[in-house]
PDB file of the backbone (N, CA, C, O) and the ligand in Angstrom, with CONECT records:
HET     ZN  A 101       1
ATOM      1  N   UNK A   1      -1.568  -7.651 -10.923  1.00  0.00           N
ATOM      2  CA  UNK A   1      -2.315  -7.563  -9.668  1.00  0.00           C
ATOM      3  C   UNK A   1      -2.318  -6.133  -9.127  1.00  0.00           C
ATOM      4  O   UNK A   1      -3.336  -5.575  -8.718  1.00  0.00           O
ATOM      5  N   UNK A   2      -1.250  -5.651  -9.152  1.00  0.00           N
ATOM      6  CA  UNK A   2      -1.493  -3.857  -8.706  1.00  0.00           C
ATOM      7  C   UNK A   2      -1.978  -3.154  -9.646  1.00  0.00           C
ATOM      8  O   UNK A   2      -2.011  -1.939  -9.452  1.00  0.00           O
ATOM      9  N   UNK A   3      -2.297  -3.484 -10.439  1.00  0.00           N
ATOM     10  CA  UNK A   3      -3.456  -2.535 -11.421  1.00  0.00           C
ATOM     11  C   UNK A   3      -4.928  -2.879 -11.204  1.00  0.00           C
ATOM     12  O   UNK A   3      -5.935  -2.227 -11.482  1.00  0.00           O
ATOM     13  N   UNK A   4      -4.818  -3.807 -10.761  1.00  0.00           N
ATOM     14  CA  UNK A   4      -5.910  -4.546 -10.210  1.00  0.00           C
ATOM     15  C   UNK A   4      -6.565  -4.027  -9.191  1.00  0.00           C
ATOM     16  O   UNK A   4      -7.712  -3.580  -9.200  1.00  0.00           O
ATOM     17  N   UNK A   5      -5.439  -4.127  -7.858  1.00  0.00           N
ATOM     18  CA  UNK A   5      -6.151  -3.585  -6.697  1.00  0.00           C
ATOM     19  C   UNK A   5      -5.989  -1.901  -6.590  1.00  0.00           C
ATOM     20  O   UNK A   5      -6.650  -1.301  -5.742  1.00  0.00           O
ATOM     21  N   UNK A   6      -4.971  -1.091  -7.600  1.00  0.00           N
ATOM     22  CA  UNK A   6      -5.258  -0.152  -8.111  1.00  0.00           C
ATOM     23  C   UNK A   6      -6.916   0.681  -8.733  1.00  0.00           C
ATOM     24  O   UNK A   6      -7.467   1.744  -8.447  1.00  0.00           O
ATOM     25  N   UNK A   7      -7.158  -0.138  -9.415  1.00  0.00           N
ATOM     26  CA  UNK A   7      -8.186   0.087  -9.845  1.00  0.00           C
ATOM     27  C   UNK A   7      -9.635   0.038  -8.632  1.00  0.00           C
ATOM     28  O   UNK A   7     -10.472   0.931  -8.498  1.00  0.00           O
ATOM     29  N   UNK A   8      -9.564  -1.448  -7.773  1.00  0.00           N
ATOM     30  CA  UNK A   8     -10.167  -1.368  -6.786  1.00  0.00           C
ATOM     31  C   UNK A   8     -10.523  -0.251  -5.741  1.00  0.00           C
ATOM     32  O   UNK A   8     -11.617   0.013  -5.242  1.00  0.00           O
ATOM     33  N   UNK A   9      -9.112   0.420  -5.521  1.00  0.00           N
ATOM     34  CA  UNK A   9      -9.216   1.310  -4.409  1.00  0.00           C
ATOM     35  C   UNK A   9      -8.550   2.685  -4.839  1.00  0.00           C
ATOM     36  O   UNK A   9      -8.176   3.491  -3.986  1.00  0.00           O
ATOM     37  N   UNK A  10      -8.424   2.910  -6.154  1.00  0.00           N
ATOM     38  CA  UNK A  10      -7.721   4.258  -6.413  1.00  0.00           C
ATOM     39  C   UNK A  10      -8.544   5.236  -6.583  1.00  0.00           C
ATOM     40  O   UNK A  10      -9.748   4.982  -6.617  1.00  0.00           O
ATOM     41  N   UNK A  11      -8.106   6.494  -6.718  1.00  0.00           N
ATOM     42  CA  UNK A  11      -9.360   7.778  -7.224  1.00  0.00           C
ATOM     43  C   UNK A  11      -8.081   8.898  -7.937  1.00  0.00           C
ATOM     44  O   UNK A  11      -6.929   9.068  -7.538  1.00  0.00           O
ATOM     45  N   UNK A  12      -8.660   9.419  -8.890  1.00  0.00           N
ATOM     46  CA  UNK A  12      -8.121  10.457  -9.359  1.00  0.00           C
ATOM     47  C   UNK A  12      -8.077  11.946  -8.612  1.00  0.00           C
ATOM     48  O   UNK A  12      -9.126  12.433  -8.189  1.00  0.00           O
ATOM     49  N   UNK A  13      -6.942  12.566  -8.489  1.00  0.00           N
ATOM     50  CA  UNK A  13      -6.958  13.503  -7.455  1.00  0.00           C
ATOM     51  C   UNK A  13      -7.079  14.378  -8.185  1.00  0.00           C
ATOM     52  O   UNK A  13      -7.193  14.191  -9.396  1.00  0.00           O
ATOM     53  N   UNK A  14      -7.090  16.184  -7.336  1.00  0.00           N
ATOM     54  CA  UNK A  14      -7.739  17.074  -8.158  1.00  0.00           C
ATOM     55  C   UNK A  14      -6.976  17.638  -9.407  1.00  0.00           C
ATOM     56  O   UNK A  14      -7.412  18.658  -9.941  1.00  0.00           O
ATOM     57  N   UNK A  15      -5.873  17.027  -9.887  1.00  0.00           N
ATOM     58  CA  UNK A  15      -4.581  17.406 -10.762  1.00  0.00           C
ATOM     59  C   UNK A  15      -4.919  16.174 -11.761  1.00  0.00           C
ATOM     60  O   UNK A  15      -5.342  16.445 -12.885  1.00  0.00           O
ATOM     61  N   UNK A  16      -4.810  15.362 -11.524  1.00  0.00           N
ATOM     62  CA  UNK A  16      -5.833  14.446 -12.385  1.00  0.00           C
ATOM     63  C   UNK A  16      -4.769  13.069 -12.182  1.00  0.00           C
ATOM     64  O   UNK A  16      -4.844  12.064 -12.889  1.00  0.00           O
ATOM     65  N   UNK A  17      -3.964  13.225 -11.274  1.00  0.00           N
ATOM     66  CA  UNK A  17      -2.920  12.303 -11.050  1.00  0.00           C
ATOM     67  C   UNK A  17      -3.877  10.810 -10.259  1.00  0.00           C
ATOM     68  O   UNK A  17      -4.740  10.752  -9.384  1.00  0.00           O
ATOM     69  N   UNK A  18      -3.309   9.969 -10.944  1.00  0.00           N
ATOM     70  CA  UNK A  18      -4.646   9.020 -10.030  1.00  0.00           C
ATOM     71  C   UNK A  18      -3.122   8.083  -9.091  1.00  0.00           C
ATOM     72  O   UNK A  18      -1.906   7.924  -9.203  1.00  0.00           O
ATOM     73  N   UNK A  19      -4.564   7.599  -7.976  1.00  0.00           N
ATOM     74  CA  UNK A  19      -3.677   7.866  -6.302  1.00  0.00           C
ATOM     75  C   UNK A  19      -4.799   6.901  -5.553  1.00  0.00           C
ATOM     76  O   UNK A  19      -6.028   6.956  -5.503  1.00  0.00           O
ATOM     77  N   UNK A  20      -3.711   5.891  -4.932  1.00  0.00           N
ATOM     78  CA  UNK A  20      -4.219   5.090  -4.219  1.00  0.00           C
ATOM     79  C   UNK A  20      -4.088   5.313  -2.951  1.00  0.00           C
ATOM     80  O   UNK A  20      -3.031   5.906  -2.737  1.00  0.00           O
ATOM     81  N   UNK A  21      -5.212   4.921  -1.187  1.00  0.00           N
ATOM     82  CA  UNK A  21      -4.527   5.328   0.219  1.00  0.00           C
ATOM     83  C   UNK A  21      -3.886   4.021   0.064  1.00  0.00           C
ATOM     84  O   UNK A  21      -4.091   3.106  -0.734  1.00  0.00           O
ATOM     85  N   UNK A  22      -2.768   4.214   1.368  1.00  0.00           N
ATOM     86  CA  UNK A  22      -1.969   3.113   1.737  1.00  0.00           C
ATOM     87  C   UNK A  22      -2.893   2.613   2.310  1.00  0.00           C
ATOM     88  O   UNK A  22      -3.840   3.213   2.819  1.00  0.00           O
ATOM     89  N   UNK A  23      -2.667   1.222   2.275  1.00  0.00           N
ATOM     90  CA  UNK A  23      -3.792   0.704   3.877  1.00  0.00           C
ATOM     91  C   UNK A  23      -3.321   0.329   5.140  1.00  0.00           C
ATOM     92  O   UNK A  23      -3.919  -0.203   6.075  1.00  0.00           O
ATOM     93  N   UNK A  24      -1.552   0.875   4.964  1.00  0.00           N
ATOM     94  CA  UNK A  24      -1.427   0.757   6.172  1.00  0.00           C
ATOM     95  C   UNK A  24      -0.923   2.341   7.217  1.00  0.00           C
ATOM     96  O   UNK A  24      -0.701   2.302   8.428  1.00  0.00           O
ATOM     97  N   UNK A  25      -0.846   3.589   6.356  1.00  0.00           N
ATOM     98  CA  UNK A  25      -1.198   4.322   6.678  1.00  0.00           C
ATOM     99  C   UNK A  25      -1.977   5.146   6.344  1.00  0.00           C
ATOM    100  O   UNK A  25      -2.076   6.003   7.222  1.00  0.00           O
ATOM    101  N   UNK A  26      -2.739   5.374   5.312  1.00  0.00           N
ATOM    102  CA  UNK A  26      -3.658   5.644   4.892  1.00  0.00           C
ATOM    103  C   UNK A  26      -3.422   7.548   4.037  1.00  0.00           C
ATOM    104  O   UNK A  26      -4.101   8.574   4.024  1.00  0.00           O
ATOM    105  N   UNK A  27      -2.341   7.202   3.566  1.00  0.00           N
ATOM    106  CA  UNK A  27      -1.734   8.464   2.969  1.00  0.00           C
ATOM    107  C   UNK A  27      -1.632   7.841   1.482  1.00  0.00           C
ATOM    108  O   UNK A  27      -1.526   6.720   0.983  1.00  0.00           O
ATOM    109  N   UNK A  28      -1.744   9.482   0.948  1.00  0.00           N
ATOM    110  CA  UNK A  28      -1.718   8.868  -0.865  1.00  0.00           C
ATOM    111  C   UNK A  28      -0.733   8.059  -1.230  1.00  0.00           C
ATOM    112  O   UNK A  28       0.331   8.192  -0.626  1.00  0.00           O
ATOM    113  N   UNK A  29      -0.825   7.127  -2.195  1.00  0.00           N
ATOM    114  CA  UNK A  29       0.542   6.570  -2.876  1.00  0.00           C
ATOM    115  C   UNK A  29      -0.007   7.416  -4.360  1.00  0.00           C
ATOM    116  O   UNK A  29      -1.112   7.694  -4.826  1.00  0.00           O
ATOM    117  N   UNK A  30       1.661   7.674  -4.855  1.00  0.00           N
ATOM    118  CA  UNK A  30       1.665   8.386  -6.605  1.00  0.00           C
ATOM    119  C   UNK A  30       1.837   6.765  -6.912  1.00  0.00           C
ATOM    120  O   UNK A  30       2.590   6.019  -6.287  1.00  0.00           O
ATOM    121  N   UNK A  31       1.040   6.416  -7.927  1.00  0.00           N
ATOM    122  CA  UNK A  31       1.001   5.306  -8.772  1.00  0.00           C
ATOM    123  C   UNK A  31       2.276   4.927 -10.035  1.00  0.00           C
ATOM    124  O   UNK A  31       2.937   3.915 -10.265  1.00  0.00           O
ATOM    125  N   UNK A  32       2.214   6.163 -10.608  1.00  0.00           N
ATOM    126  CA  UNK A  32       3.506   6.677 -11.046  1.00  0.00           C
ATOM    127  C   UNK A  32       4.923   6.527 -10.756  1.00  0.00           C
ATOM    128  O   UNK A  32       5.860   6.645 -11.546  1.00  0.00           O
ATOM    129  N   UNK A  33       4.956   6.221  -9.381  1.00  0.00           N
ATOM    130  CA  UNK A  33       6.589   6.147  -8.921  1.00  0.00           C
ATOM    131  C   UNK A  33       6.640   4.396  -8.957  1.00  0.00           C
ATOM    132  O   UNK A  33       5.708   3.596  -8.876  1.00  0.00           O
ATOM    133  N   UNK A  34       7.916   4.193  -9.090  1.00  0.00           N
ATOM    134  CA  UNK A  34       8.152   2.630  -8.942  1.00  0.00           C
ATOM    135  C   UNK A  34       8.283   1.939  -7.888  1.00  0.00           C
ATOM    136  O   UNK A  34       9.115   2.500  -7.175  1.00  0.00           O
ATOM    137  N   UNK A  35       7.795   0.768  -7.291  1.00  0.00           N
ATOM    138  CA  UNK A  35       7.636   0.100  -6.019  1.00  0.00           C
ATOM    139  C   UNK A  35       9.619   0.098  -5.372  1.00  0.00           C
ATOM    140  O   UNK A  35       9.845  -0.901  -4.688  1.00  0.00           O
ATOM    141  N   UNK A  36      10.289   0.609  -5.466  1.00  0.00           N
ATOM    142  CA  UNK A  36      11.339   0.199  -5.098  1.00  0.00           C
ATOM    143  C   UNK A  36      12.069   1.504  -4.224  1.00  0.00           C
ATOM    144  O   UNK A  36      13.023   1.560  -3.447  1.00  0.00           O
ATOM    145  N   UNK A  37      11.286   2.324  -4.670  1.00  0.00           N
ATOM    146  CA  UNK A  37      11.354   3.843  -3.785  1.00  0.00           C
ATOM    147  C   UNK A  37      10.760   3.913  -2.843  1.00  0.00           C
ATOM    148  O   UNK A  37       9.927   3.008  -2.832  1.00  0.00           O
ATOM    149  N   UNK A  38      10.685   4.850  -1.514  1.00  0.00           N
ATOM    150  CA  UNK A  38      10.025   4.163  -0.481  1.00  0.00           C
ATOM    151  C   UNK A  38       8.858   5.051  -0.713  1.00  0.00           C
ATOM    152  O   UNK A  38       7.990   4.772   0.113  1.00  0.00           O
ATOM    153  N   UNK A  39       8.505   5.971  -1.476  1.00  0.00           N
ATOM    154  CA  UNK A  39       7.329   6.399  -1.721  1.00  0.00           C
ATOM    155  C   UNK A  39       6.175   5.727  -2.925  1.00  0.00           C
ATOM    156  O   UNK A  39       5.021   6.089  -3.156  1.00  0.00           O
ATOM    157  N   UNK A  40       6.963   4.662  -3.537  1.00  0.00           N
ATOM    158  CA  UNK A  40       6.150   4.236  -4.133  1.00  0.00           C
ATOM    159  C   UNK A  40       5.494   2.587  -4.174  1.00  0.00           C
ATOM    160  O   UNK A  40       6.195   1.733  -3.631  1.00  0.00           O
ATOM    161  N   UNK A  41       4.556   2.267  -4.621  1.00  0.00           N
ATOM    162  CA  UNK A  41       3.451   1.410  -4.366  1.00  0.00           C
ATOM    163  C   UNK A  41       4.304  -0.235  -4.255  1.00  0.00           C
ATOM    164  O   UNK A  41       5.306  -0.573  -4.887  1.00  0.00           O
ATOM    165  N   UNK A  42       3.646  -0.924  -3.405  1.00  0.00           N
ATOM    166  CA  UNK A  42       4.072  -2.126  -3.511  1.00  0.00           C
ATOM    167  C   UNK A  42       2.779  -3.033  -3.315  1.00  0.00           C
ATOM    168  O   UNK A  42       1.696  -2.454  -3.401  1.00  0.00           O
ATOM    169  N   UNK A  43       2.790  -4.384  -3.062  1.00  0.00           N
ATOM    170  CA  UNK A  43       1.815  -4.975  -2.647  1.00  0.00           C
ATOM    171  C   UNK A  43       1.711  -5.835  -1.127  1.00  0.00           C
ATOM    172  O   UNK A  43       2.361  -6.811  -0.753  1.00  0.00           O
ATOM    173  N   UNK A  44       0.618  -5.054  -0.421  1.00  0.00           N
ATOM    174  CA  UNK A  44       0.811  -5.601   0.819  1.00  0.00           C
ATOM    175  C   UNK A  44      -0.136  -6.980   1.216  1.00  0.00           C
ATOM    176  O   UNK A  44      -1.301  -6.928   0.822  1.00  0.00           O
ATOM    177  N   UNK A  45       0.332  -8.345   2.051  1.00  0.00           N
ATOM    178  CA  UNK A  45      -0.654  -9.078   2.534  1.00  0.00           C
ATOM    179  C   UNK A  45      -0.911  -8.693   3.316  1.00  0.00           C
ATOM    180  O   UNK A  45      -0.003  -8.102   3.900  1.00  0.00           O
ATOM    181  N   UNK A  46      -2.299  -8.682   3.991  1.00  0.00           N
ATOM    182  CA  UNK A  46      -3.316  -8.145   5.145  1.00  0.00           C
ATOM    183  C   UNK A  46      -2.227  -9.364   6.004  1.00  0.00           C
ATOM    184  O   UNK A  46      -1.497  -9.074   6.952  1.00  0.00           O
ATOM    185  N   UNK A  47      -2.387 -10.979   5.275  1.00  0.00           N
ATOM    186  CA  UNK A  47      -1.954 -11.783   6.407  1.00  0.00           C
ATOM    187  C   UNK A  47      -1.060 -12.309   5.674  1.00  0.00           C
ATOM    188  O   UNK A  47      -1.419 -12.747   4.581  1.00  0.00           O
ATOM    189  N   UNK A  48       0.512 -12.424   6.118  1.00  0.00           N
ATOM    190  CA  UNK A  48       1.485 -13.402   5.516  1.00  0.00           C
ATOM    191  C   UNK A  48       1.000 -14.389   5.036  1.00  0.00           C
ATOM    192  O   UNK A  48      -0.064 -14.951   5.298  1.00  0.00           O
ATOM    193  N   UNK A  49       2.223 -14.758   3.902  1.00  0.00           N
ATOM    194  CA  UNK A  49       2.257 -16.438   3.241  1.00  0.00           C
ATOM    195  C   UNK A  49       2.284 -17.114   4.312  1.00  0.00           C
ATOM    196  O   UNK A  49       1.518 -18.052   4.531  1.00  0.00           O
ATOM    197  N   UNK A  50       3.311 -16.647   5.222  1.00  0.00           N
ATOM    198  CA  UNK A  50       3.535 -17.936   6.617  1.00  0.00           C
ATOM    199  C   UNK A  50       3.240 -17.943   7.460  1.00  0.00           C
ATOM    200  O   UNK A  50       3.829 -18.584   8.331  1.00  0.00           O
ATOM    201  N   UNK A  51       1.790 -16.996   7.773  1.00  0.00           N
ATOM    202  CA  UNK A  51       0.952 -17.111   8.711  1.00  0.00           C
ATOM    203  C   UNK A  51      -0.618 -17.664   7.896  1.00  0.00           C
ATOM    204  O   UNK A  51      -1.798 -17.445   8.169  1.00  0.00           O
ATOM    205  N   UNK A  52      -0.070 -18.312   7.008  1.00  0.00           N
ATOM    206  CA  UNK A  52      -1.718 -18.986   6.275  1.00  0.00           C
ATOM    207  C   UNK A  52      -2.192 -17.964   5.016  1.00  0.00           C
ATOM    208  O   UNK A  52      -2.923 -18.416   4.134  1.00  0.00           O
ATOM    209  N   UNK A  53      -1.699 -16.453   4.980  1.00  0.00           N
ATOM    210  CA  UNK A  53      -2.164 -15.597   3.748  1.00  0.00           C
ATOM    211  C   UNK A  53      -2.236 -16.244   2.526  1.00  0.00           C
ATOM    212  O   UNK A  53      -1.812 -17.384   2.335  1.00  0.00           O
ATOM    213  N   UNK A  54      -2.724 -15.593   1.755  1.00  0.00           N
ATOM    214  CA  UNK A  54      -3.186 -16.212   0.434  1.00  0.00           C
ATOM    215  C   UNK A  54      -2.587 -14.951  -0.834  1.00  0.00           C
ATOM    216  O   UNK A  54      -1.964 -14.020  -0.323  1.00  0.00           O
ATOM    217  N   UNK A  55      -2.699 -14.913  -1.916  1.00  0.00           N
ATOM    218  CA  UNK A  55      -2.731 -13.828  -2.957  1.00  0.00           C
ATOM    219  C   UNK A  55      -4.299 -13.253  -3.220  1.00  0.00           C
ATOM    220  O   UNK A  55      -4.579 -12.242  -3.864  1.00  0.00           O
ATOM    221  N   UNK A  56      -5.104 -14.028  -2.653  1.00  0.00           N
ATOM    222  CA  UNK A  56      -6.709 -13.389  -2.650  1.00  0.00           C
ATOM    223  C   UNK A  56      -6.648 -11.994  -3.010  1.00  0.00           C
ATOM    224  O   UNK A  56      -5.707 -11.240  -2.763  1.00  0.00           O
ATOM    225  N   UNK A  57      -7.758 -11.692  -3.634  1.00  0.00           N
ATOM    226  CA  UNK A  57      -7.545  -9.695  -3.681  1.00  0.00           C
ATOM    227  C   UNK A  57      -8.188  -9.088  -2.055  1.00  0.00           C
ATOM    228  O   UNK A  57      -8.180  -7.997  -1.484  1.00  0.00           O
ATOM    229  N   UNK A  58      -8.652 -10.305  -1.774  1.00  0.00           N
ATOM    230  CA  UNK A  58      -9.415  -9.853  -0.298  1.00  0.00           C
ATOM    231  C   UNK A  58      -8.026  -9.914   0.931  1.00  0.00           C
ATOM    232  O   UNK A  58      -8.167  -9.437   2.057  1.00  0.00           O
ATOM    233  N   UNK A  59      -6.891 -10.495   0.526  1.00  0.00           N
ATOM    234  CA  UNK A  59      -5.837 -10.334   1.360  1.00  0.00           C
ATOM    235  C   UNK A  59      -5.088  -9.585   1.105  1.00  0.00           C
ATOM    236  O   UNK A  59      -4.191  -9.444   1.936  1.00  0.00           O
ATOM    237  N   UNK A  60      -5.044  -8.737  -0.115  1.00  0.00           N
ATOM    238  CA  UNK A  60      -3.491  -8.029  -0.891  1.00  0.00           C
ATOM    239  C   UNK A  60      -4.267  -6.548  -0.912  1.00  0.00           C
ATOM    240  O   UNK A  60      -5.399  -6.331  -1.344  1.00  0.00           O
ATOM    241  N   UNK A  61      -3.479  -5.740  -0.412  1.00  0.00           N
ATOM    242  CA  UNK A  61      -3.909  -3.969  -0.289  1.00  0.00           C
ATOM    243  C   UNK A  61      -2.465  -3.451  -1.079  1.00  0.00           C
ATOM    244  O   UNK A  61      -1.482  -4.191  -1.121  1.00  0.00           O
ATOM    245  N   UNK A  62      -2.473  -2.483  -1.515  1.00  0.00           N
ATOM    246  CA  UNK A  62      -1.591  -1.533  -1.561  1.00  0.00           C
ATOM    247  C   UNK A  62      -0.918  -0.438  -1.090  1.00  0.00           C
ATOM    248  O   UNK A  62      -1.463   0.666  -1.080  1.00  0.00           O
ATOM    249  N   UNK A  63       0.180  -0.605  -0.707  1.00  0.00           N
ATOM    250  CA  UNK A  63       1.321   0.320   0.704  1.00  0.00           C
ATOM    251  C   UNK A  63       2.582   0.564   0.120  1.00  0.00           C
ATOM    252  O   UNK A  63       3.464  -0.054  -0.476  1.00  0.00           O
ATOM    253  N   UNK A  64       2.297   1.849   0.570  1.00  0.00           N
ATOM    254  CA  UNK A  64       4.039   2.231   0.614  1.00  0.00           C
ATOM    255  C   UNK A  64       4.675   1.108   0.671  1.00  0.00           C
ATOM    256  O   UNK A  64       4.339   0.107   1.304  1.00  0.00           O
ATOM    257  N   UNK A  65       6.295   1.366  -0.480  1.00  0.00           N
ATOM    258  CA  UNK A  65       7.326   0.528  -0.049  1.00  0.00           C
ATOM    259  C   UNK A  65       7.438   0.670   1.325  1.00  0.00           C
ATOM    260  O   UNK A  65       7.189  -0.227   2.130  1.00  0.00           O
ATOM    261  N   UNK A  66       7.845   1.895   1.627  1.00  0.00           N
ATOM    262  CA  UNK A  66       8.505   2.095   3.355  1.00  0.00           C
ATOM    263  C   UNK A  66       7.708   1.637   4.554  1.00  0.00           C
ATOM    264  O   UNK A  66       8.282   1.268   5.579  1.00  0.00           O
ATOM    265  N   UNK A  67       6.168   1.657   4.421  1.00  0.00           N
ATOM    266  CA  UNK A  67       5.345   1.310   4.995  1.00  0.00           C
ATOM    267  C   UNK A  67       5.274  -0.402   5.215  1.00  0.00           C
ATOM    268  O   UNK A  67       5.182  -1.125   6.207  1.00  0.00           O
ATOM    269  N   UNK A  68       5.362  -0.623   3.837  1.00  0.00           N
ATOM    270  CA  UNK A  68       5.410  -2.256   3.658  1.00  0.00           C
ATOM    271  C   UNK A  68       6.646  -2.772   4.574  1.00  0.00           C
ATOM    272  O   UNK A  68       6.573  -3.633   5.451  1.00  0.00           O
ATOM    273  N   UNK A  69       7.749  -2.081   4.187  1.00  0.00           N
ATOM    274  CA  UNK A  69       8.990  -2.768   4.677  1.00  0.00           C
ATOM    275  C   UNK A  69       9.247  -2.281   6.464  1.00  0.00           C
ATOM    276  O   UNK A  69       9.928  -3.008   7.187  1.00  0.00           O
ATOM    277  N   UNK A  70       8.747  -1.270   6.883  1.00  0.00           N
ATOM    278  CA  UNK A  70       8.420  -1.038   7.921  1.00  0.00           C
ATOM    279  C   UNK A  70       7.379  -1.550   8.880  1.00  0.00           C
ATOM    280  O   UNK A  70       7.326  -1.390  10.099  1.00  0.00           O
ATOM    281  N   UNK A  71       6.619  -2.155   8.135  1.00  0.00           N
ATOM    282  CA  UNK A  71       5.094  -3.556   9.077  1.00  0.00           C
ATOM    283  C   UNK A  71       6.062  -4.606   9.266  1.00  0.00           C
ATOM    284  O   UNK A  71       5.965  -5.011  10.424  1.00  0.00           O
ATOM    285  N   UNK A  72       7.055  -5.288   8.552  1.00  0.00           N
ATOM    286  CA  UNK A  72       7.299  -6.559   8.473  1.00  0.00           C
ATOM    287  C   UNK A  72       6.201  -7.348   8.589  1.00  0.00           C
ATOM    288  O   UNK A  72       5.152  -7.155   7.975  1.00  0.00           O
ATOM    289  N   UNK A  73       6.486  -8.592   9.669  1.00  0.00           N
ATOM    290  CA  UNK A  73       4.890  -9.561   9.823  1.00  0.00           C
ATOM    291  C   UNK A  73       3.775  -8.908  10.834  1.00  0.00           C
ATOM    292  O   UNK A  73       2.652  -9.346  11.084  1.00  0.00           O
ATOM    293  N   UNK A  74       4.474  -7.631  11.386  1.00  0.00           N
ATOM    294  CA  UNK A  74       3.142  -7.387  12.005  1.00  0.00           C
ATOM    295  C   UNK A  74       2.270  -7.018  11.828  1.00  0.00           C
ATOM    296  O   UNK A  74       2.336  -6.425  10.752  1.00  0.00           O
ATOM    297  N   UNK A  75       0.598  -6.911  12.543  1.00  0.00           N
ATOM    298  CA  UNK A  75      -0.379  -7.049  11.876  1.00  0.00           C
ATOM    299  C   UNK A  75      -0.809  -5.550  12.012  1.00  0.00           C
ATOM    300  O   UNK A  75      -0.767  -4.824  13.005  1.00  0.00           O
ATOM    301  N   UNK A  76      -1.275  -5.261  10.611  1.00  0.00           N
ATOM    302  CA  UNK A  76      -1.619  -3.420  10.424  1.00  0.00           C
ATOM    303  C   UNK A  76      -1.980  -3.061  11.379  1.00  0.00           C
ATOM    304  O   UNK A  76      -1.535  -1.964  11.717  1.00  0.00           O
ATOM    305  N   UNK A  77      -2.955  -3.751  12.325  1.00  0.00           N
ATOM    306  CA  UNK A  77      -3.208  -2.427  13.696  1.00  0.00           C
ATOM    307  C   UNK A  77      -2.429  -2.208  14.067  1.00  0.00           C
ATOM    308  O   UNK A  77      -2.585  -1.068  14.505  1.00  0.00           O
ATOM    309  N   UNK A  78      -1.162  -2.638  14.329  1.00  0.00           N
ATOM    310  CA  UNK A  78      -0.469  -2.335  15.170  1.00  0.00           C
ATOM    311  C   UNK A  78       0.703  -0.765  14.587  1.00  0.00           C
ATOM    312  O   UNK A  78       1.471  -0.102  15.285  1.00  0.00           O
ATOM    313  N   UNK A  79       0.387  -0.630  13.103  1.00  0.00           N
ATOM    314  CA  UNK A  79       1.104   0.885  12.694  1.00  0.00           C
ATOM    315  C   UNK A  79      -0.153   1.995  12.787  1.00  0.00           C
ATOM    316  O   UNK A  79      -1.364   1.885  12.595  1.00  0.00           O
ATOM    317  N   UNK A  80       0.604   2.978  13.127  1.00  0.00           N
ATOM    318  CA  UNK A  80      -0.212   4.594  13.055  1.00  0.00           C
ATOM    319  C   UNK A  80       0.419   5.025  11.683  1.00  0.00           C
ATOM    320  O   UNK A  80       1.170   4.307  11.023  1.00  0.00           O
ATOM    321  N   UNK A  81       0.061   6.153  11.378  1.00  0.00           N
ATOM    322  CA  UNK A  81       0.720   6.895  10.752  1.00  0.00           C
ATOM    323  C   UNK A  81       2.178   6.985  10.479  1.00  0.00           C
ATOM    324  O   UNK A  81       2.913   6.563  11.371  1.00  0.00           O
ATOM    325  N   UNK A  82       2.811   7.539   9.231  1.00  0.00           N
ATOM    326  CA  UNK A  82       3.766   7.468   9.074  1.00  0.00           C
ATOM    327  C   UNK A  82       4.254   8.464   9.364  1.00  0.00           C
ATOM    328  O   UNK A  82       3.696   9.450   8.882  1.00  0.00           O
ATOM    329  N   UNK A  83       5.377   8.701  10.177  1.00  0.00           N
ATOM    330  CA  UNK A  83       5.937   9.862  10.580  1.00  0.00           C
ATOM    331  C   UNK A  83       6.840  11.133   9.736  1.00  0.00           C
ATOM    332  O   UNK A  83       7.470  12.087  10.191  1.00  0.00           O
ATOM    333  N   UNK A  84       6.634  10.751   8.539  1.00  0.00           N
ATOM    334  CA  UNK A  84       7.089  11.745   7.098  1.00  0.00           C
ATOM    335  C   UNK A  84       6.240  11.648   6.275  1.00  0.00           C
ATOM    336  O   UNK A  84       5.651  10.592   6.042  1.00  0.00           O
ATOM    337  N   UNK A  85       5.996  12.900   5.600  1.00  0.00           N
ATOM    338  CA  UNK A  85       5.023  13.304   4.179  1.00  0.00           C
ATOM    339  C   UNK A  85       5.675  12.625   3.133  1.00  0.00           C
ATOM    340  O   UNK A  85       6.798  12.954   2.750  1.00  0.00           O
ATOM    341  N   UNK A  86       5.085  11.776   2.692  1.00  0.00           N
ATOM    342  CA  UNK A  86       6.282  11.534   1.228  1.00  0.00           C
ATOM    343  C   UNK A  86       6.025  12.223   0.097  1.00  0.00           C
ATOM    344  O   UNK A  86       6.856  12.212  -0.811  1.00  0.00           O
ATOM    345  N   UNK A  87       4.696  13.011  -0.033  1.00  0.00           N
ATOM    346  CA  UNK A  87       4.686  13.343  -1.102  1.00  0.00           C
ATOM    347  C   UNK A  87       4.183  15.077  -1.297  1.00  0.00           C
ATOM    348  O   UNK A  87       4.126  15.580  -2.419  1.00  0.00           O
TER     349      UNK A  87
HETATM  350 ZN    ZN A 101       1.893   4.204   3.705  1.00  0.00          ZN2+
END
């Protein structure tokens, strides 16, 4: 599934490194790094399992670990920007 929505929303940057935005702050993710670092990719629901979410590709974006684990259940409007460059 993250190659998936990888592919959906990624672009190759000018180094040729290909790079997805977060969607919940909207800063590059390196594709390259492993979801368990907080700079690298995980999979986000727009809407929780236990608020009715689904695995739909129309519900699942891709976010920072730190970002991810920093929304918990709340709903993306409610984050700005992330307050460190990660990359
Ligand atoms: Zn992010």
């Amino acid at each position: 599934m993250r190659i998936r929505l990888a592919e959906r929303d990624g672009y190759r940057d000018e180094d040729g490194t290909y790079r997805v935005l977060c969607c919940l702050c909207r800063q590059p993710i390196d594709m390259r790094l492993p979801g368990n670092v907080p700079a690298g990719p995980t999979i986000e629901h727009h809407r929780a399992f236990i608020d009715g979410g689904t695995n739909d590709a129309d519900n699942l974006g891709l976010a920072h670990s730190a970002c991810n684990k920093s929304r918990g259940r709340r709903a993306p409007t409610t984050l700005g920007p992330t307050s460190r460059k990660w990359l």
